[in-house]
C-alpha positions as CSV (number, residue, x, y, z in Angstrom):
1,X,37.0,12.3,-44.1
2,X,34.6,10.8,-42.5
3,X,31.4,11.9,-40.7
4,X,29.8,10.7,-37.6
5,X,27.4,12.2,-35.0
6,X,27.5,12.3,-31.7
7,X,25.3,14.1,-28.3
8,X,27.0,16.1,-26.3
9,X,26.8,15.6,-22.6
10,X,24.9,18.9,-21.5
11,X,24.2,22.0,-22.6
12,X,24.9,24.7,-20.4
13,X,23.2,28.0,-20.2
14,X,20.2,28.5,-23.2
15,X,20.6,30.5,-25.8
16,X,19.2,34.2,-25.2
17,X,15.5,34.7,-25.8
18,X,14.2,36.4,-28.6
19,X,18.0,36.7,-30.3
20,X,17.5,37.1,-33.9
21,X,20.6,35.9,-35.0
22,X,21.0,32.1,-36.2
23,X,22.7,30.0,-33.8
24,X,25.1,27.9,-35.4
25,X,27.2,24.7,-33.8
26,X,29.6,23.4,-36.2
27,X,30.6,19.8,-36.0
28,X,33.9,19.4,-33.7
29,X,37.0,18.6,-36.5
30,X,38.9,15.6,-34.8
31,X,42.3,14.3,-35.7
32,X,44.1,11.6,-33.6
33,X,47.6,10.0,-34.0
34,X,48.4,6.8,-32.6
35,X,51.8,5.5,-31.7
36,X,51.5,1.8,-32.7
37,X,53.5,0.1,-30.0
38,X,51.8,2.2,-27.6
39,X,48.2,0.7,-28.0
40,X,48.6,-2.2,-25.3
41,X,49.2,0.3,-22.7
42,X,46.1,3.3,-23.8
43,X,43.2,3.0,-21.7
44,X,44.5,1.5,-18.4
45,X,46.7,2.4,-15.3
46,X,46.8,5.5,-13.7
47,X,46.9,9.1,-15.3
48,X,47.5,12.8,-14.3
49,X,45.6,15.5,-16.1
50,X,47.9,18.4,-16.3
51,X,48.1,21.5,-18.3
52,X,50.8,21.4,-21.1
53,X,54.2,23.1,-20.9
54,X,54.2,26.3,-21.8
55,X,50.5,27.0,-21.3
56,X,49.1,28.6,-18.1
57,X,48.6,26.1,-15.6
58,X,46.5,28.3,-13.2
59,X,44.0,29.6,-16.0
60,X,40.4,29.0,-14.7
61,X,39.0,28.6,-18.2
62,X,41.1,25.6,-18.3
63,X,39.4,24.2,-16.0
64,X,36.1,22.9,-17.5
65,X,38.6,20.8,-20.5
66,X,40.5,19.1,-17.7
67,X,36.5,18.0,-15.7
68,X,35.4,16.8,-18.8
69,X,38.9,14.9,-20.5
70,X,39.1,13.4,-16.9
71,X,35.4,11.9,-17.1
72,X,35.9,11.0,-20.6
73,X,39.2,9.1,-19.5
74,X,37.3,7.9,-16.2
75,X,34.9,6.1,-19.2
76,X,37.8,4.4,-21.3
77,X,39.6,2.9,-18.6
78,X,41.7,5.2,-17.0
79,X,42.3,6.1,-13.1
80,X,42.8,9.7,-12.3
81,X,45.6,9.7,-9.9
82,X,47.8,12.4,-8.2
83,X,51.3,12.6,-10.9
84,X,53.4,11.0,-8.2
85,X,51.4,8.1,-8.5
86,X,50.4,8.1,-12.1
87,X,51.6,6.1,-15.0
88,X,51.3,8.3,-17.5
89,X,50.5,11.9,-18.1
90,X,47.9,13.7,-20.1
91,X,48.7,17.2,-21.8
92,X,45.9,19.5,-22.0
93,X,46.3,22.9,-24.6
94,X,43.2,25.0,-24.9
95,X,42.5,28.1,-27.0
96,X,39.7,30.1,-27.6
97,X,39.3,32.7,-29.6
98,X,36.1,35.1,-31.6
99,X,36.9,35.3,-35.6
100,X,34.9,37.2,-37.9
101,X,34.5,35.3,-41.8
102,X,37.6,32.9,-41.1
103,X,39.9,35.6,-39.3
104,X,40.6,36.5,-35.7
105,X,39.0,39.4,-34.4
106,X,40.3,39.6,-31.6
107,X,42.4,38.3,-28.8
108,X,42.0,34.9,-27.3
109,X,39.4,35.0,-24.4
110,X,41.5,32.3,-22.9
111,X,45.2,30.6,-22.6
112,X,46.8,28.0,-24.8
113,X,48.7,27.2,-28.0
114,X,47.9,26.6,-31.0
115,X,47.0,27.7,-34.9
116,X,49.9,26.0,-37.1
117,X,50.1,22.7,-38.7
118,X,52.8,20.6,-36.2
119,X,53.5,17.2,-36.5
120,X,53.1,14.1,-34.3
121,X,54.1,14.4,-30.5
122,X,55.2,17.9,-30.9
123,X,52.4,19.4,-29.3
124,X,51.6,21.8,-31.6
125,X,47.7,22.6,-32.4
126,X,46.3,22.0,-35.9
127,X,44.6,25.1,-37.3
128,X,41.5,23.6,-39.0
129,X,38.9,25.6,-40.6
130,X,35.1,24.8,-40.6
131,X,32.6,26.8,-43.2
132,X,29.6,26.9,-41.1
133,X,28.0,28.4,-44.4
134,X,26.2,31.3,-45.8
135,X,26.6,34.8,-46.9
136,X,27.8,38.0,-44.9
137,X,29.6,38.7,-41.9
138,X,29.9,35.7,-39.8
139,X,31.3,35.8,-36.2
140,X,32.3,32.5,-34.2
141,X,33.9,31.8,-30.7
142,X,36.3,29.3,-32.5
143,X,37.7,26.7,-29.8
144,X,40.9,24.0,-30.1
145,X,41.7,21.7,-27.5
146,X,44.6,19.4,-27.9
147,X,45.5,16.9,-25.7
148,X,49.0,14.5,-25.8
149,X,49.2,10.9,-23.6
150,X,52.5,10.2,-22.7
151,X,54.5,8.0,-20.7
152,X,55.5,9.7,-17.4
153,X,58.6,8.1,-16.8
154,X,60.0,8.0,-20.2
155,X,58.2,11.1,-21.6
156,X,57.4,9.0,-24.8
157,X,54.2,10.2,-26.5
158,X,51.5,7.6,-26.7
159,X,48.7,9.1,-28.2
160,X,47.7,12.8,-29.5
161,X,44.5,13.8,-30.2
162,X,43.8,18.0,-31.4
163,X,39.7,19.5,-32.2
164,X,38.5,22.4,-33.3
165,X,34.8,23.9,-32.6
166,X,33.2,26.6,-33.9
167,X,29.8,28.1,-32.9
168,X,27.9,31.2,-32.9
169,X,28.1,33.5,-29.8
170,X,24.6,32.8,-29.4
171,X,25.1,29.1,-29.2
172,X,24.0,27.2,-25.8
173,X,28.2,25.9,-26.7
174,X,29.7,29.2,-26.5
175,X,29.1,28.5,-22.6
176,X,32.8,26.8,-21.4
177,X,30.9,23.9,-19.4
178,X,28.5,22.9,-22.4
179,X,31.5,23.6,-24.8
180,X,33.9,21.7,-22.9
181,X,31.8,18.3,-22.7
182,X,31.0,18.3,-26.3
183,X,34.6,19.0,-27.9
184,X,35.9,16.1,-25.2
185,X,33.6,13.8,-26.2
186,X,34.0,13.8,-29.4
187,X,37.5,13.9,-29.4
188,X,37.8,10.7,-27.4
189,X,35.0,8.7,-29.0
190,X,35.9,5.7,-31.1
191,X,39.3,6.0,-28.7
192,X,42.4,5.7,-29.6
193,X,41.0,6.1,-33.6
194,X,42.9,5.5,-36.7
195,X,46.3,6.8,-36.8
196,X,46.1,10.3,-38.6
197,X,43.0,10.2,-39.7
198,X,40.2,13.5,-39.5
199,X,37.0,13.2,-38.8
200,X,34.1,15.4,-38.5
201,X,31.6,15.0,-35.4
202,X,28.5,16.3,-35.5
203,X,26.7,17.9,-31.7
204,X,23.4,17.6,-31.4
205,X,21.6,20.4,-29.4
């Protein structure tokens, strides 16, 4: 695995004042696959953002991943387009969720899919696990975005690239905007990446 660093965009809202609990931002876990034919066409033409099937297309938390995917494909190339007009389509799942010492606590705060181990194309979120360390009870707003590139006319799956981030409540990322930008960007730097690789990148506050 390899480890890089990266800034996220903004921050949001601050952290609370006077909050004795640590803040904690893990690093955003980042896996890509590539389809190696498909390389020549990543990057250019026209693309629709779009909420994946079977997720809820009218969710307002959604929102903020779509903003900051679109300006992150804005940046490699890409022209946002209305799906009529677009080349090729891009998937957005998103889940977010509070867990308490590596288990769920309790019900996502907002829509998506996600959790199990699914192979290339099939949509299917990767549940990775990040030890943000130390003892005792440790509550995170865990958050997994996963977002496929596919041909709109064929339906073929160019590239597919899932993240997970996990923060304390009290971090200035638990806010949607702030969290949004940072688990984005790092899930499209170095775009397209090496085909089924993991990385780790690290968010600086």
């Amino acid at each position: 695995m390899r480890l890089k660093t990266i800034t996220a965009i903004a921050l949001g809202a601050a952290t609370l004042a006077a909050c004795t609990t640590p803040v904690r931002t893990g690093p955003v876990e980042v896996t890509r696959f590539v389809e190696p034919t498909a390389s020549a066409r990543l990057a250019q033409g026209t693309i629709f953002i779009e909420s994946a099937p079977g997720s809820e297309a009218d969710s307002l938390e959604i929102g903020p991943y779509k903003a900051a995917i679109a300006r992150e494909l804005a940046t490699l190339g890409y022209r946002e387009a209305s799906r009529d007009r677009a080349d090729q389509l891009a998937q957005v799942r998103i889940e977010r969720f509070h867990s308490e010492n590596g288990q769920r606590r309790r019900g996502p705060v907002s829509v998506g899919v996600g959790g199990s181990t699914g192979s290339y194309g099939s949509g299917v979120g990767v549940g990775l696990g990040i030890n943000l360390g130390g003892g005792g009870s440790r509550e995170t707003l865990e958050t997994r975005l996963g977002v496929m590139i596919r041909d709109k006319q064929s339906g073929a799956t160019y590239w597919e690239g899932r993240a997970q981030f996990s923060v304390s409540p009290n971090s200035p990322f638990a806010d949607s905007t702030a969290n949004a930008s940072a688990i984005a960007d790092a899930l499209f730097s170095d775009f397209p990446g090496n085909n089924g690789e993991t990385v780790e990148v690290r968010v600086s506050e």
